[in-house]
C-alpha positions as CSV (number, residue, x, y, z in Angstrom):
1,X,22.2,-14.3,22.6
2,X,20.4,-11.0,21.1
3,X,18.2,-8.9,22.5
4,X,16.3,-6.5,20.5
5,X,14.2,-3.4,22.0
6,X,11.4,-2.0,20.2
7,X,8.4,0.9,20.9
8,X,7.8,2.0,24.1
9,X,10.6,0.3,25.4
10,X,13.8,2.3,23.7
11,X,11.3,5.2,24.6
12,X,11.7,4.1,28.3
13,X,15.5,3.4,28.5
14,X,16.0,6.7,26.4
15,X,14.2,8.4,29.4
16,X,16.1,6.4,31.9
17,X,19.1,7.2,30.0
18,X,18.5,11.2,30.0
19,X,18.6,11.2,34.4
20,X,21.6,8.9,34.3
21,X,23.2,11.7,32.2
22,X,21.8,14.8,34.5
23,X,22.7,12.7,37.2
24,X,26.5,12.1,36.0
25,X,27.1,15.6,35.0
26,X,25.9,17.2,38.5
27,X,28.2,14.9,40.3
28,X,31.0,15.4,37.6
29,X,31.7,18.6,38.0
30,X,34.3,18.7,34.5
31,X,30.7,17.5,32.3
32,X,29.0,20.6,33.9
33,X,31.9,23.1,33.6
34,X,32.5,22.6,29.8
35,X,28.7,22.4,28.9
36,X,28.5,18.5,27.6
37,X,25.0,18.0,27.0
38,X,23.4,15.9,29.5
39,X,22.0,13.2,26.3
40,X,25.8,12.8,25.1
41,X,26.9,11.8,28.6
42,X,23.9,9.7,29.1
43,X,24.0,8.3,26.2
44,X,27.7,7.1,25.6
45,X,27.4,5.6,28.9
46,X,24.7,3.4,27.8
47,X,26.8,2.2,24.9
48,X,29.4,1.9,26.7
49,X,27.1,-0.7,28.9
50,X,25.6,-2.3,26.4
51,X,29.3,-3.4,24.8
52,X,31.0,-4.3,28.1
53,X,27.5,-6.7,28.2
54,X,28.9,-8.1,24.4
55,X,32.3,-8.9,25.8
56,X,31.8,-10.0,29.2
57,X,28.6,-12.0,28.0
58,X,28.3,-12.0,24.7
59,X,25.3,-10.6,25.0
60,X,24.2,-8.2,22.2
61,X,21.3,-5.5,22.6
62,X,20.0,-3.7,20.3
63,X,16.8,-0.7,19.5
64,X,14.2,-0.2,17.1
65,X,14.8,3.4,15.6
66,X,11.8,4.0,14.0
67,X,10.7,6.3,17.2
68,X,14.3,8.1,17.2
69,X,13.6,8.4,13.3
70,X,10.1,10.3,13.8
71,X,11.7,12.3,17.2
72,X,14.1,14.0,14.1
73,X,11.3,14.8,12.0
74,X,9.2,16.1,15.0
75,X,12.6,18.2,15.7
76,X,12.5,19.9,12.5
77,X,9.0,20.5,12.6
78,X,9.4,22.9,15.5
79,X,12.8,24.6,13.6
80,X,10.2,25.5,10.5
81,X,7.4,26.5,12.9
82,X,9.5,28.9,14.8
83,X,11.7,30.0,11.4
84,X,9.4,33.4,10.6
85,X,10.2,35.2,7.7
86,X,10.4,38.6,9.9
87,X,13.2,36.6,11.5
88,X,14.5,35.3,8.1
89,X,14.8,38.8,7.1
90,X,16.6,40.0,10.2
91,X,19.6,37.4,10.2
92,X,19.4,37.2,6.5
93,X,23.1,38.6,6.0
94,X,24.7,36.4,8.9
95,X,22.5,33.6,7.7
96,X,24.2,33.8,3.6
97,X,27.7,34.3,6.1
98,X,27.5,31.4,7.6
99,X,26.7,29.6,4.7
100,X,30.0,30.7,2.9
101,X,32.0,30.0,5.9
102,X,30.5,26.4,5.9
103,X,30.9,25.5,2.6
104,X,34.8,26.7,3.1
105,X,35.0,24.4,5.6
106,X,33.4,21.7,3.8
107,X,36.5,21.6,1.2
108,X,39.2,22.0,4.4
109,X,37.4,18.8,5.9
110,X,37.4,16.4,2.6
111,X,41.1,18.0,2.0
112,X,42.1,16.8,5.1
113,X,40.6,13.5,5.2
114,X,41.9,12.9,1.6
115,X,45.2,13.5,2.2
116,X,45.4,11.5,5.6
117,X,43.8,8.7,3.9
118,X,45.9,8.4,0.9
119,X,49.6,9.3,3.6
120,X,47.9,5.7,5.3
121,X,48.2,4.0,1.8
122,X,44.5,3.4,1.3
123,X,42.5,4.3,-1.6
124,X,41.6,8.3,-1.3
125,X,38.5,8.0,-2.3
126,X,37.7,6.7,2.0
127,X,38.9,10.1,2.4
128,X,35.8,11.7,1.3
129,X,34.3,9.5,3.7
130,X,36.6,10.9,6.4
131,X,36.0,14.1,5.4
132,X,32.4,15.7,4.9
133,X,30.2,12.8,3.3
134,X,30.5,11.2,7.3
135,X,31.3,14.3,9.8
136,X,29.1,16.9,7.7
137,X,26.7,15.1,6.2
138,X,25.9,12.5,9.5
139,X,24.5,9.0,8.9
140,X,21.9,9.6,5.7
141,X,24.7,11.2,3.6
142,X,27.2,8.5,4.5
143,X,24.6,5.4,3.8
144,X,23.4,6.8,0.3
145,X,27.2,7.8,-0.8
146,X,28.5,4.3,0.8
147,X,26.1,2.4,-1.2
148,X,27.2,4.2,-4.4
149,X,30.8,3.8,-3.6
150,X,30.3,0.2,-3.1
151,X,28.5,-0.4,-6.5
152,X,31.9,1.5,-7.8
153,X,34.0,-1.0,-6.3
154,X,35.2,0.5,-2.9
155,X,34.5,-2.1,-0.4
156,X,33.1,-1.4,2.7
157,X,32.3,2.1,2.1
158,X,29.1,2.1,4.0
159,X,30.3,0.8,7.6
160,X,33.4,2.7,7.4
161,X,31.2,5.8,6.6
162,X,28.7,4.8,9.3
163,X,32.0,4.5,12.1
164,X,33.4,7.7,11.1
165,X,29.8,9.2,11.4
166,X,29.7,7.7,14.7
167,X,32.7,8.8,15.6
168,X,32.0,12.6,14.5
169,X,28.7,12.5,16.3
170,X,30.4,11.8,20.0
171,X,33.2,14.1,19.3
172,X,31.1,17.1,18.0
173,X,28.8,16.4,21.2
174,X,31.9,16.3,23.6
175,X,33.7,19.5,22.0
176,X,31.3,21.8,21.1
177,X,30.5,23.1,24.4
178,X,34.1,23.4,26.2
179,X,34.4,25.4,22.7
180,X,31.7,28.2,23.6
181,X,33.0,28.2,27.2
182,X,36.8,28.6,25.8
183,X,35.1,31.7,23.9
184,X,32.6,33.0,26.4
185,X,35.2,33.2,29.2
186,X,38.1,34.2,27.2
187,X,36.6,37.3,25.4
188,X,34.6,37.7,28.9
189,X,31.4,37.9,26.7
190,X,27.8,38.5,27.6
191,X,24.2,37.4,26.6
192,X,22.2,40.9,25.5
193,X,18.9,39.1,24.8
194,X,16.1,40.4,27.2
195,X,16.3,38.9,30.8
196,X,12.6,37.5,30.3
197,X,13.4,35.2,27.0
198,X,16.4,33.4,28.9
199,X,14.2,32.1,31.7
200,X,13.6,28.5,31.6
201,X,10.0,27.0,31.8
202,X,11.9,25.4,35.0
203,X,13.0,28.4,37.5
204,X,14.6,26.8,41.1
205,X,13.9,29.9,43.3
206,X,14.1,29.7,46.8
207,X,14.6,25.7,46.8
208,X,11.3,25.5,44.9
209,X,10.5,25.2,41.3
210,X,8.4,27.8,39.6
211,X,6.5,26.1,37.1
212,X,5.9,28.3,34.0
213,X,3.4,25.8,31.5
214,X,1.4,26.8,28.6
215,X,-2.4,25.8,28.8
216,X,-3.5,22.5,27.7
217,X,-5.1,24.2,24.1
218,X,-2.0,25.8,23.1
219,X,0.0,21.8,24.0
220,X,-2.2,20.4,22.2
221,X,-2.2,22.1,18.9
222,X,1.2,22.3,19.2
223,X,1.1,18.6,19.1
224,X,-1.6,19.1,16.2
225,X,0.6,21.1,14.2
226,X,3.6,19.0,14.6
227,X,1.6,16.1,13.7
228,X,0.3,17.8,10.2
229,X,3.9,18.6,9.9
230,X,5.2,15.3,9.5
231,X,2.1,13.6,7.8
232,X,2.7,17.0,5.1
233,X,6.4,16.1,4.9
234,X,5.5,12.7,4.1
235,X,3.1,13.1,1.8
236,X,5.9,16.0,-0.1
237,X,8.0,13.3,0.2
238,X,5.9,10.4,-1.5
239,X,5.0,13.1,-4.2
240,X,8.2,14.1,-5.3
241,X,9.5,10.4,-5.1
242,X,7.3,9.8,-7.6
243,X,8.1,12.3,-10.1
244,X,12.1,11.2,-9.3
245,X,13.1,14.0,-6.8
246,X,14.5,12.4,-3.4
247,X,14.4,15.1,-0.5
248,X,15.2,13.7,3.6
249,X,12.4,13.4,5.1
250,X,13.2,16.3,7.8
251,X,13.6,18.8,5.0
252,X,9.9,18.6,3.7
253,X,8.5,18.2,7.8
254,X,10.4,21.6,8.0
255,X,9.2,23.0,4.9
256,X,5.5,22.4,5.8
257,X,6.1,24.3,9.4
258,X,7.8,27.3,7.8
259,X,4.6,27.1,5.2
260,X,2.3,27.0,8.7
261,X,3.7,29.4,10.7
262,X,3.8,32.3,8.3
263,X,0.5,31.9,6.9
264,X,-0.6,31.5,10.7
265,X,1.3,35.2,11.3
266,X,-0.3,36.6,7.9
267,X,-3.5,35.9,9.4
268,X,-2.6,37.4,12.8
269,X,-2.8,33.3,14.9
270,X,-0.4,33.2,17.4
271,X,1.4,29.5,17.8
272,X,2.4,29.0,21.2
273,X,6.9,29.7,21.4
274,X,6.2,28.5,25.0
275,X,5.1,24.9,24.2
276,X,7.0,24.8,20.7
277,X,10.7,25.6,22.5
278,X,9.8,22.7,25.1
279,X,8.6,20.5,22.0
280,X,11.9,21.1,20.3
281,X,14.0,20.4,23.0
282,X,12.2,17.3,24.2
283,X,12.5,15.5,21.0
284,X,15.9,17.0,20.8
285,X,17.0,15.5,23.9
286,X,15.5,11.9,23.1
287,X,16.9,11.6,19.9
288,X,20.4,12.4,21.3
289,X,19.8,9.5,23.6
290,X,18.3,7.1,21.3
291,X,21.3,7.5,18.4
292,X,24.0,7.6,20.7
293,X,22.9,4.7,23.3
294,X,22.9,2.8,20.0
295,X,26.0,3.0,19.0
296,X,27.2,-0.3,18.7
297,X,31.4,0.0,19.6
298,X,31.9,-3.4,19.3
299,X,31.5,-2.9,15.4
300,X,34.1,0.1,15.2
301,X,37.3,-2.3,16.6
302,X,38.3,-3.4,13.2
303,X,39.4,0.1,11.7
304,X,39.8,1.9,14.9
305,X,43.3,2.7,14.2
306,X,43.2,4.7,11.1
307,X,39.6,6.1,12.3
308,X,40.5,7.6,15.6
309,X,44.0,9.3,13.7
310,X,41.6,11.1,11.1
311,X,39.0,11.7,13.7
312,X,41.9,13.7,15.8
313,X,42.8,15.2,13.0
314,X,39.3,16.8,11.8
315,X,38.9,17.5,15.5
316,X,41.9,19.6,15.9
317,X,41.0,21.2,12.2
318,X,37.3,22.2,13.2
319,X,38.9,23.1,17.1
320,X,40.8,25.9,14.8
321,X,38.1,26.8,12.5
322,X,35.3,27.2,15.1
323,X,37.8,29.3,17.0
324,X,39.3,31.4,14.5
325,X,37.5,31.4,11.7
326,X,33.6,31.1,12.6
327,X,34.1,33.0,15.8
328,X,35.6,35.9,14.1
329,X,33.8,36.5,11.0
330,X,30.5,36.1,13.2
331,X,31.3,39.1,14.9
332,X,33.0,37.8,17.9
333,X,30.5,38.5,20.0
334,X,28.3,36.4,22.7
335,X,26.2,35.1,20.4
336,X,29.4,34.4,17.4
337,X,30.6,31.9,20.4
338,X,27.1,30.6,20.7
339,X,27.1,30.0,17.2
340,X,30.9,28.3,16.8
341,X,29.6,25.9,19.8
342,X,26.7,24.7,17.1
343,X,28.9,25.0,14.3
344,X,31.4,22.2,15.9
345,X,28.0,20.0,16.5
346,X,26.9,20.5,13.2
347,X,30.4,20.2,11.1
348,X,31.5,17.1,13.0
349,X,28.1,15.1,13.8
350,X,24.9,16.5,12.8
351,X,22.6,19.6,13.5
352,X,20.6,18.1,16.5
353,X,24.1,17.9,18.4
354,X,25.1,21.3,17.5
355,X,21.6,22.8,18.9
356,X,22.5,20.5,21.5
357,X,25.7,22.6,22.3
358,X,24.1,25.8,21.7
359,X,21.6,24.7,24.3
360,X,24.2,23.5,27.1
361,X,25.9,27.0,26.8
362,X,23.2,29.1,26.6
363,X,21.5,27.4,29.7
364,X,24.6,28.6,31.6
365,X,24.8,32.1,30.1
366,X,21.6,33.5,28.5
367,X,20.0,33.1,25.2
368,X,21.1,33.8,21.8
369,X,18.3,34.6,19.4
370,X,20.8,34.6,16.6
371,X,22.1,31.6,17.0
372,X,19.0,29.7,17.4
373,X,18.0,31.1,13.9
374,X,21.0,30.5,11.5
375,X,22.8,27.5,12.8
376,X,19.4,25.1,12.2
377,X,18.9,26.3,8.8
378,X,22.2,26.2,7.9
379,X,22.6,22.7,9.0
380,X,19.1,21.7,8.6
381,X,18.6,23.0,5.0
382,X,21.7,24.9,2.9
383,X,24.7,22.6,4.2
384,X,23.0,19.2,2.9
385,X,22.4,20.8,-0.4
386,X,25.9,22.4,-0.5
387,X,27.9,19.3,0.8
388,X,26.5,17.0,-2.0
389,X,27.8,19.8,-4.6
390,X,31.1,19.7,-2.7
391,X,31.2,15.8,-2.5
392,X,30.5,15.1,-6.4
393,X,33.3,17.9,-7.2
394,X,35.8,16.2,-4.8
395,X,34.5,12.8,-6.7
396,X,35.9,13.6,-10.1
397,X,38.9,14.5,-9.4
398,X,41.5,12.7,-11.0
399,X,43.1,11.6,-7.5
400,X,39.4,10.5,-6.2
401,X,38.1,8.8,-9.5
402,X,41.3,7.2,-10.3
């Protein structure tokens, strides 16, 4: 029997989800200590549900996407309306840094994967897809270059793309924030943003809640805004489909809202930060849910051997990188840790997880300004555009095309 969810009613069990996780990290006292983000936890412990329901019953259950699919673009809408160019300017030099560091570890992760691959006996060319095609690039990257290896003649390119994806997405989520902590506590580090900027809408003070809201115009034209974002994207989208340019749809939604909010600061309009942060975060928080309560595991048993040894492997290669490398050249500093726990979200996964990360550690230790800025459009921009030139090099290779 098959069950499918659609609409409202992925929107409610995402929701329902979200508590189980809050609920299961405040009484697990490891989830709370190593900053796993409350969605991951929730999340994998739906899917984890939903399967044991497959075996025990053979019952299989499955969700509509389309909201998760319009929660990502409403996600990067709020990245390009907070991404000023004053702030552009300002982490300009770390943002380029980052970049080269990302792209070095781009290579590191498709030589790793191609070599694993190819010790196993199989055909190296999978290795690409256990390397940055499925951990950097996420699901999209993985379905467009599956497809394409498929017409080439590598069977099964897409599902094993999709399971390493899958894979990548749970692990960057579970390893990214013990990652920051490792960093934070080690180096004894400290948040020097202003006191004011790390206080949560949500303040428990005396056993009661403070409440800190914006006013009901500046939500709703926030909502207005992020609603001509996406409807702008798509339109972009449609445009340059037509004249044979194919951009992801999040890419143009973010484009518009960097377009918005520095003609709105030319002009001297102030956008709400209040109501876009909470925007962010709530659609943040939901699509975590939705993609990884999803997850079907039952699918992933075939290959699970050689997955999970390639998976251990790029974890222990980004658990070094992330520590050594990014860490370092960031300026090890509070927010350089802040910024390796997003990198390890973003390298393995995708960039919601890695702002996911950033979030769970920051919530615990104070904000990080720089962080927020350069880890989103690195991952949300320059690493897609960077990993296709790093894919089609690793392609022709002899050893690849062979």
């Amino acid at each position: 029997m098959e069950i499918t969810l659609h609409g409202s009613d992925v929107l409610v069990v995402s929701i329902v989800v979200w508590f189980v996780g809050a609920s299961i990290n405040k009484k697990i006292s490891f989830l709370n200590r190593y900053s796993i983000p409350v969605a991951v936890t929730g999340g994998l412990t739906c899917s984890s549900l939903v399967a044991l329901l497959y075996f025990a019953a053979d019952l299989k259950i499955s969700f509509d996407m389309s909201m998760r699919d319009n929660l990502l673009l409403i996600f990067f809408s709020t990245i390009g309306l907070g991404a000023k160019l004053s702030l552009l300017k300002e982490g300009g030099k770390a943002l380029a840094l980052l970049l080269l560091i990302a792209t070095g570890f781009l290579v590191i992760q498709n030589v790793t994967g191609v070599l694993l691959i190819k010790g196993m006996g199989f055909h190296p060319a999978y290795g690409l897809f256990g390397g940055s095609v499925s951990f950097a690039g996420g699901y999209g990257t993985a379905i467009a270059w599956g497809g394409s290896a498929e017409e080439a003649g590598l069977k099964m390119a897409k599902e094993i793309g999709i399971a390493f994806a899958t894979f990548g997405l749970i692990a960057g989520g579970i390893i990214g924030g013990p990652i920051g902590e490792f960093l934070i506590k080690r180096n004894n580090l400290k948040s020097i943003a202003d006191t004011d900027a790390a206080i949560p809408l949500e303040k428990i003070s005396g056993g009661e809640a403070a409440i800190l809201a914006p006013p009901i115009s500046s939500v709703l034209g926030t909502i207005l805004l992020l609603a001509v974002c996406v409807e702008a994207g798509d339109m972009v989208n449609r445009l340059l489909f037509s004249s044979g340019v194919t951009l992801p749809g999040f890419l143009t939604s973010m484009m518009v809202g960097i377009i918005i909010t520095n003609g709105a600061d030319l002009f001297k309009i102030e956008l709400s930060d209040v109501a876009l942060e909470r925007g962010g975060e709530l659609s943040l928080q939901l699509f975590l849910c939705m993609s990884l309560m999803s997850i079907q595991l039952w699918t992933l048993a075939q290959a699970i051997g050689p997955i999970l040894i390639v998976l251990g492997a790029q974890v222990l290669v980004m658990t070094a990188f992330a520590t050594w490398v990014v860490y370092r050249l960031m300026g090890r500093d509070y927010d350089a840790a802040v910024i390796a726990s997003g990198f390890v979200g973003l390298g393995l996964g995708a960039t919601p997880v890695g702002i996911a990360n950033m979030n769970a550690v920051t919530s615990k230790y104070g904000a990080s300004a720089k962080a927020f800025l350069v880890i989103p459009l690195v991952g949300a921009f320059f690493i897609d555009l960077v990993n296709a030139l790093v894919i089609k090099f690793f392609a022709g290779l002899p050893i690849i095309a062979q």
